[in-house]
N, C-alpha and C positions, 0 to 999 in steps of 0.2 A: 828914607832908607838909602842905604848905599849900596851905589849898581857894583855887583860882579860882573867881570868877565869870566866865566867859565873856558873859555877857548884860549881862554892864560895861562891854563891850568898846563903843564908839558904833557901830563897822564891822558888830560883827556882829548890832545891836540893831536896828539901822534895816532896816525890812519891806521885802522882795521882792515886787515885782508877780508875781501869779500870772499873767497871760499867759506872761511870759517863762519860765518855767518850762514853761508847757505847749506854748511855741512850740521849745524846744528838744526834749521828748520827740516834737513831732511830726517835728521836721527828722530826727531820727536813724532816728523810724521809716519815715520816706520814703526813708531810704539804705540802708539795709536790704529795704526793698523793689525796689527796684532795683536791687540786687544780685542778686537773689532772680529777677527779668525777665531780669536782664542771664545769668544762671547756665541760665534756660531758656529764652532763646531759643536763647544758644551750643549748649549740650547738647540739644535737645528739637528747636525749629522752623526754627533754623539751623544743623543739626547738619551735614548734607548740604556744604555751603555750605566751611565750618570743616576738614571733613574733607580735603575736595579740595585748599584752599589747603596744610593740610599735607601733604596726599602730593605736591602739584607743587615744595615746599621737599626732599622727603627720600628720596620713595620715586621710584625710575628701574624702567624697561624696558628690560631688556638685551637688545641680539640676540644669539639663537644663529645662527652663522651656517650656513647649507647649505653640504655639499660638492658641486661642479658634476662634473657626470658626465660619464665619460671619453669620449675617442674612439675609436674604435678601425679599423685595416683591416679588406678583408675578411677577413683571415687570423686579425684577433684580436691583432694587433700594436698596439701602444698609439703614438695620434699625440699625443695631451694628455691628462694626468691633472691635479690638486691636488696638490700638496702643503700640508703645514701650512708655512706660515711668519706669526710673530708680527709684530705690529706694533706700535710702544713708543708711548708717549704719556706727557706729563707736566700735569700740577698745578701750573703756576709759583705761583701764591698758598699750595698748600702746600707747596711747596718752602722757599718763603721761610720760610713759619710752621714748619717742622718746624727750619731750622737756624737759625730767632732762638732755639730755645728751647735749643739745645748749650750747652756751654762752647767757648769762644774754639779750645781745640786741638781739638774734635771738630769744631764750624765748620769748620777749616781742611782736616779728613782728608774732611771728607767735599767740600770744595771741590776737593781734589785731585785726587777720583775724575772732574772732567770731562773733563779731556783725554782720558781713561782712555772716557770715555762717546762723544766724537767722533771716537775715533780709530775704537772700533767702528761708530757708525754710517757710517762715513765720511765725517766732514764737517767743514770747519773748526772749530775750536773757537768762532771768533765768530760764527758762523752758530748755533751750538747754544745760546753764551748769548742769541742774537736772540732764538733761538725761546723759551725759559725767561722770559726780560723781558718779562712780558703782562701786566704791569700789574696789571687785577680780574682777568683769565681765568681760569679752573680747566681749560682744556685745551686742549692744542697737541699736534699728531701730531708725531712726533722723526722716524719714518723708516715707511712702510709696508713691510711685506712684509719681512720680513729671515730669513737662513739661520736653523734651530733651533739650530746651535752659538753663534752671534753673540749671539741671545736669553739661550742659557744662561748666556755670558759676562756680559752687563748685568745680567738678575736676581742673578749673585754678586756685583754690585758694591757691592748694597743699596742704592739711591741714594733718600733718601723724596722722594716725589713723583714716583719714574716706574715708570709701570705698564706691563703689555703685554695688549693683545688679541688673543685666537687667531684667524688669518684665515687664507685658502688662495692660493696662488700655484697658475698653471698654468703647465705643462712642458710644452716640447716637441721629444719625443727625434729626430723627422725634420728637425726646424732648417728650413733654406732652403729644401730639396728640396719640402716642403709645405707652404709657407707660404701660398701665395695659395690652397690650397684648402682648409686646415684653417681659417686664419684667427689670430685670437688674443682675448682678452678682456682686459681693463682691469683696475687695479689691483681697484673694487669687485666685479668677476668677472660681469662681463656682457660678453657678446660681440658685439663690433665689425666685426667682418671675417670672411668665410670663411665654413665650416661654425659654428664660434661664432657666429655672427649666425642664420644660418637656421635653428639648432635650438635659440635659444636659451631657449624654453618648456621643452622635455624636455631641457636638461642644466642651468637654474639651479638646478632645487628650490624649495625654500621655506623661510627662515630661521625658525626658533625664537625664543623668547622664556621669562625667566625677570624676575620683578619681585623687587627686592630693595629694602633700607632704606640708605640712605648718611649719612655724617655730613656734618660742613659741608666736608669737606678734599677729601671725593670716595668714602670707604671704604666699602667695604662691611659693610654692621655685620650684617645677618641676610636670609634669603630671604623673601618671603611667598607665599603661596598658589604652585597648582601648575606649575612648569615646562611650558612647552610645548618639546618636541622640536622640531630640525628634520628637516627632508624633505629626502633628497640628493635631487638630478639624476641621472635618465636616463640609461645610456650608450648612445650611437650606435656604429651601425657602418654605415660608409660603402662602398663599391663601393672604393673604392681600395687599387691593391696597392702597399703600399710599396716593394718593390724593382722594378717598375718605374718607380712614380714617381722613385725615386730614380736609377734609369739614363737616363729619361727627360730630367730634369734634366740630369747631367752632361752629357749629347752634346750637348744645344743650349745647355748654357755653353760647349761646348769651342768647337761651331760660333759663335756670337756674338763669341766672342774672336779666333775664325781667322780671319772675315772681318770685325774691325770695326767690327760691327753696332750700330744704337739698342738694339736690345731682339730678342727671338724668344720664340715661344709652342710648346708642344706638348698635341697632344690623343689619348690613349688609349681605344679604346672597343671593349667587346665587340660583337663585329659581333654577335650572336646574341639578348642581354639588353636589350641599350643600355644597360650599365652603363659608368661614367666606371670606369675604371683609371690613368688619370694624368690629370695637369690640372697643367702647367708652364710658368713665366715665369721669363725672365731680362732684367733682372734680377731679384733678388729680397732678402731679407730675413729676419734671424736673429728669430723673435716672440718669444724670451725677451730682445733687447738691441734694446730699439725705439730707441735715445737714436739721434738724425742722422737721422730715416728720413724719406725725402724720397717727395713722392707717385707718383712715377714707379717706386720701389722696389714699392709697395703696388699699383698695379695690375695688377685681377688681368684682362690683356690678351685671353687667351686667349676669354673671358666678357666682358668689358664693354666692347670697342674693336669698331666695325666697320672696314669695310676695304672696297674692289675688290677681287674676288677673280681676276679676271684670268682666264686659260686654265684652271683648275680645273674652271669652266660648261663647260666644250665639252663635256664628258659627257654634261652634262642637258642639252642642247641636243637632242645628238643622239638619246636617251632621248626625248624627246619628240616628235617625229618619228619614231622609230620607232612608239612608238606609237600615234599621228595617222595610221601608214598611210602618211605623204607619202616616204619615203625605205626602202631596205632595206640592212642592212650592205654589200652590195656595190653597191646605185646609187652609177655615177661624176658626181663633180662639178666642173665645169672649173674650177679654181685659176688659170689662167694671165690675167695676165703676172703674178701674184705681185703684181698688186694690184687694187682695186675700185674704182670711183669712184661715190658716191649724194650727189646733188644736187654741194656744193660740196665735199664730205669725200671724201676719200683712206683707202681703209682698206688698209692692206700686210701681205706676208707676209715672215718671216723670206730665205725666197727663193721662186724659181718652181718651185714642184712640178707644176706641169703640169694633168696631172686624175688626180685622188683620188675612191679608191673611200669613201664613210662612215667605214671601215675608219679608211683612210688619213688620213681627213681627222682624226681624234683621235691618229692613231699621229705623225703629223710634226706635230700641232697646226697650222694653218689657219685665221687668221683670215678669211680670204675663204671655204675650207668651209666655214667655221662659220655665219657672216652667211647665204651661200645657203641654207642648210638653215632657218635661221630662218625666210628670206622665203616656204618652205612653209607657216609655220606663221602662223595670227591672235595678235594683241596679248593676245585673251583666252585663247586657249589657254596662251598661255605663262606669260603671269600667274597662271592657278587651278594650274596645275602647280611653281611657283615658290611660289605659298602653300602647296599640299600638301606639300612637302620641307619650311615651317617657314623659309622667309625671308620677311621682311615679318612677321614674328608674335614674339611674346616667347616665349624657351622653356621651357616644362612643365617647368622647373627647379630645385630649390629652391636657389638662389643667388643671392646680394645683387647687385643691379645687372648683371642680364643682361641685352643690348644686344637692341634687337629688331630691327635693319638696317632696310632701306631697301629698296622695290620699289614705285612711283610705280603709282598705278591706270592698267589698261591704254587706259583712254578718251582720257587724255593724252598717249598715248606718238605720238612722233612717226619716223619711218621708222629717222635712224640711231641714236636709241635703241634701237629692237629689234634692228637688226644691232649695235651696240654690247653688246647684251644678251647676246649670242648668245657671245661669247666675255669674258664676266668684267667690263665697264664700263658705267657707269648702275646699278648697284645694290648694296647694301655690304650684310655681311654680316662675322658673327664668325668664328672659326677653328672655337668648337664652332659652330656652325647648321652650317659645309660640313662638318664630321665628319659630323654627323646626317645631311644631305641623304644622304649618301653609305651610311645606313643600307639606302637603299631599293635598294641595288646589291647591296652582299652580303645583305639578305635576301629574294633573288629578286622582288623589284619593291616590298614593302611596308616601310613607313617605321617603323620603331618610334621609342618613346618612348625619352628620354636621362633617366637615373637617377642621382643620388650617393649612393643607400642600396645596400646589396648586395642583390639578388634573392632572397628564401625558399629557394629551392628551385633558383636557375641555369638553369630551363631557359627556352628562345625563347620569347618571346612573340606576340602572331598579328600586332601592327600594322595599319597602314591602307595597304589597295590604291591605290600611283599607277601602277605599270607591272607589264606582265603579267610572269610568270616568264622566257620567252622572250626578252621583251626587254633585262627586267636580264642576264641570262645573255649577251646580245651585247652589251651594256656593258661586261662584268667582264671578256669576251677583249679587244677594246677596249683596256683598261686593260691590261691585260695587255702589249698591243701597243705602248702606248707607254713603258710599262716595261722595253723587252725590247730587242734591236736593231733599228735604226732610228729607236727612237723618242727623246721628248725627255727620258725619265728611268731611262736605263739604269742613271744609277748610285743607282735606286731597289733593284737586283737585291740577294740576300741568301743567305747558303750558307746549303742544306737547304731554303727555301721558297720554293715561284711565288708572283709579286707582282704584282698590277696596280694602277696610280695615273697621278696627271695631274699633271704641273707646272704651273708659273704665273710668268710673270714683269710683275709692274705696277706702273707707273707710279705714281708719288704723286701726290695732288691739289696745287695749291700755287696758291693764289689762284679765278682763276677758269679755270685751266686746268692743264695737267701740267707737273712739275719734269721735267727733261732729264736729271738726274743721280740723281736720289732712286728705288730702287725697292723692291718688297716682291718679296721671294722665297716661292713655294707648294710647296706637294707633298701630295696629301692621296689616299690609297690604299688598298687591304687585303691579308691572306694569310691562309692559302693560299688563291689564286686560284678552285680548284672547292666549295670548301668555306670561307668566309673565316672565321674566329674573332676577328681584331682591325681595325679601323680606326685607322689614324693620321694625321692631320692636323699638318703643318709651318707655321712659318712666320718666316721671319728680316726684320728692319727694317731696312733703309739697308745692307745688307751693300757696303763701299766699301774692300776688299782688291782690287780687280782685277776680282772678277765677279760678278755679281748674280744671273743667272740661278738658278728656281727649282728646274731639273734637276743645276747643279753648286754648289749651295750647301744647299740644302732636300734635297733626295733623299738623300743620305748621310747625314743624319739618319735621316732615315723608315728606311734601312735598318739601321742599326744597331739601332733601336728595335724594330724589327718583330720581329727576329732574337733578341735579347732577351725581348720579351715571351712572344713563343711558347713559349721554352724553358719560362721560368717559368711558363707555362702548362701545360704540361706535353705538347704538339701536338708530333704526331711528324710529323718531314721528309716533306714529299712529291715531292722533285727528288733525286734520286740525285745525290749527291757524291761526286768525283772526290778518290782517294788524295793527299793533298800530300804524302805520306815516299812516296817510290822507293825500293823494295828493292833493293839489290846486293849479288851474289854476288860473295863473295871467299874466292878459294882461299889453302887453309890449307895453306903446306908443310911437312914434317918435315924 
């Protein structure tokens, strides 16, 4: 080999400044150290910091969600459950990213599968690629809530990018019949309406939770730390019988349709508990198919609507005056000419009943008995006795949007108010408040509480004293009397049970005075008369078939219902009933 001299080279002879040498060993060892900073603040004094940022890229919070807790009658009959139904979702960004990565014919098979994917949701197909077009999004809901078959279908479809979440739909097997008192809940399963609203603490629960690690697409790549379980919901059981709510219903659709009517309400209650047993509006509303539902369907009337109650008051009119002392069922009271004159007002009777015994005055209903009986009575009396029944006051109820009426302080009142008071105008009131008032009849003078949970235990409660035993008791024959003949709601009568009730027939408000054509039809009653078990409260809207009145519109209600419930109650006849099959004898020749 031939020796080089390197040091021959002029490039490599000529001297190096030592600075530059030592400025290099110190640059590299300053990056080195900064590394070395950069490596412990990351891992060490900003580790906290680092960590966080990557769990909010990767790591998610999933809800478990709660199953909401059923409803039930008092019988133990299911008004709403859950079911599971899924709910799909997709990943448009990995949608897109899963079929860039195909070949052109697997592109194509899996493009095919969406008609396939919108015919099951039910939704146009361009509505479905709307939804999938989301540009950055990683998630768009495709359809909430959908059957478990339909699910089963989309997951065989394999489609990447759409997922499904487990969620719960509620059902509801009473449908219309119980709409406005069960209520219903929203897709996210909270309740809106009805008993769903009012118990909606004890039937949501408490949703779960599990944390898990996802990739960039959305997937779930592993769990971390401990799942938390969810907490179901409650289930309620509520005072209501479903088969008489559901008879309940039918007669006052049959009624509203046979007379034409706006709407009609029915109210069920144990004379005994104060428990609700039905609670019905027509119209009404299917809560598993809300699409059209307009807000006149969702009123739930019977609770949230006051009203004039019209001649249903003569009752308590008279009730209160009894016991004030000023009158006794048989003091006569001159009715005649069949009308009143106070100040510049006219107050008329159906006709000229002449003079009426107290009796009488409820039995042929009497606006002129009625006003005179009043004028025994002061402004305040009648008022502290009108708040004790629970008008003028909200009710001890648990239901959404119960109305509190209307009963003006008695300092105000001026003369033909309280004779106006005396038979059912100047003060509004719901359909439940006159059921309740009406407690304190059938429970020999004392007012009980109105309940929509079922009782423990079914037996009476003590309630609060407004009238003595005595006088409810000459009330309820009363009732009786106007139920019966002669009076204005015979066709309140019902085979196998005595009935007593009051009809009502009143005027609508319309502007600043009364419609001439518009009225509301009442009826509100009990049975059996010596021992009553049920209350039932009527009431039809605009009925404009011919008659309005609240004895031939409202009472053939009340009596079908009443007859009805009792059975289902299981309340044996106390009216002896006459044979309808006639036996005859016929000879047999040979």
């Amino acid at each position: 080999m031939r020796n080089i001299s390197y040091t021959a080279s002029p490039l490599l002879a000529s001297k190096t400044p030592m600075w530059r040498s030592k400025f290099i060993v110190a640059a590299l060892a300053l990056a080195f150290i900064g590394l070395i900073a950069r490596a412990a603040y990351v891992q060490v004094f900003g580790n906290a910091f680092f960590q966080r940022q990557g769990e909010v890229r990767v790591v998610r919070t999933l809800e478990l969600p709660a199953s909401r807790g059923r409803i039930y009658d008092r019988n133990g009959l299911l008004l709403a459950s859950s079911v599971v139904a899924p709910s799909i979702w997709a990943d448009p960004e990995g949608l897109r990213t899963e079929l860039a990565k195909l070949q052109p014919q697997a592109r194509a098979e899996q493009q095919a599968k969406l008609p396939q994917l919108a015919k099951l949701l039910g939704m146009p197909l361009a509505e479905l690629n709307r939804k999938l077009d989301g540009g950055e999004k990683n998630f768009a809901w495709l359809k909430r809530q959908v059957d478990e078959p339909v699910a089963k279908q989309i997951a065989e479809l394999k489609i990447p990018g759409v997922y499904q979440r487990k969620e719960y739909k509620r059902k509801y097997p009473e449908g219309e019949a119980a709409a406005h008192v069960v209520g219903f809940a929203n897709v996210e399963n909270k309740g809106l309406e009805g008993a769903e609203l009012s118990f909606e603490k004890l039937l949501a629960g408490k949703p779960g939770s599990r944390r898990v690690i996802k990739d960039r697409l959305g997937r779930v790549v592993e769990s971390i730390g401990e799942d938390v379980p969810p907490f179901d919901g409650q289930d309620v059981q509520l005072s209501i019988d479903s088969k008489v709510q559901f008879f309940a219903y039918q007669k006052l659709r049959d009624a509203v349709t046979q007379h034409k009517a706006k709407s009609g309400s029915v109210v069920v209650l144990d004379a005994q508990t104060g428990e609700v047993l039905a609670l019905a509006n027509y119209p009404s509303y299917t809560p598993d198919n809300r699409r059209n539902l307009t807000g006149a369907q969702l009123r739930n009337i019977a609770v949230t609507d006051t009203f004039e109650p019209g001649s249903v008051m003569k009752p308590i009119t008279v009730a209160m005056a009894l016991e004030a002392g000023r009158v006794t069922p048989q003091t006569v009271i001159a009715t005649a000419p069949g009308s009143y004159q106070l100040n510049k007002f006219t107050i008329r009777d159906t006709h000229n009943y002449g003079s009426l015994t107290v009796e009488g005055v409820v039995q042929k209903s009497s606006n002129v008995g009625s006003l005179k009986i009043a004028q025994k009575l002061s402004p305040q009396e009648m008022w502290t006795t009108y708040n004790a029944l629970g008008y003028g006051r909200k009710p001890d109820l648990a239901f959404p949007g119960a109305a509190t009426g209307r009963v003006r302080p008695w300092k105000s009142w001026k003369p033909i108010e309280q004779a106006t008071m005396a038979y059912g105008y100047g003060l509004s009131a719901s359909l439940l408040q006159m059921a309740h008032s009406y407690t304190a009849f059938s429970h020999d003078g004392s007012i009980i509480p109105v309940t929509l949970m079922k009782s423990p235990d079914g037996t009476p409660v003590a309630g609060e004293r407004v009238f003595s035993e005595k006088n409810a008791r000459a009330v309820r024959k009363m009732l009786q009397m106007a139920a019966g003949p002669g009076g204005t709601g015979q066709r309140a009568q019902t085979l196998g049970y005595s009935v007593g009730g009051k009809s009502g027939t009143a005027r609508k408000q319309q502007g600043k005075g009364y419609a001439s054509n518009k009225y509301r039809a009442w009826f509100a009653g009990m049975a059996p008369i010596d021992q009553p078990r049920v209350i039932v409260a009527v009431m039809v809207d605009e009925p404009s078939a011919g008659t309005y009145y609240g004895g031939t519109v409202a009472a053939p209600v009340f009596s079908e219902v009443v007859q009805q419930s009792l059975r289902i109650m299981g309340v044996q006849p106390d009216v002896a009933v006459k044979p309808e099959i006639v036996a005859k004898q016929v000879e047999e020749s040979f």
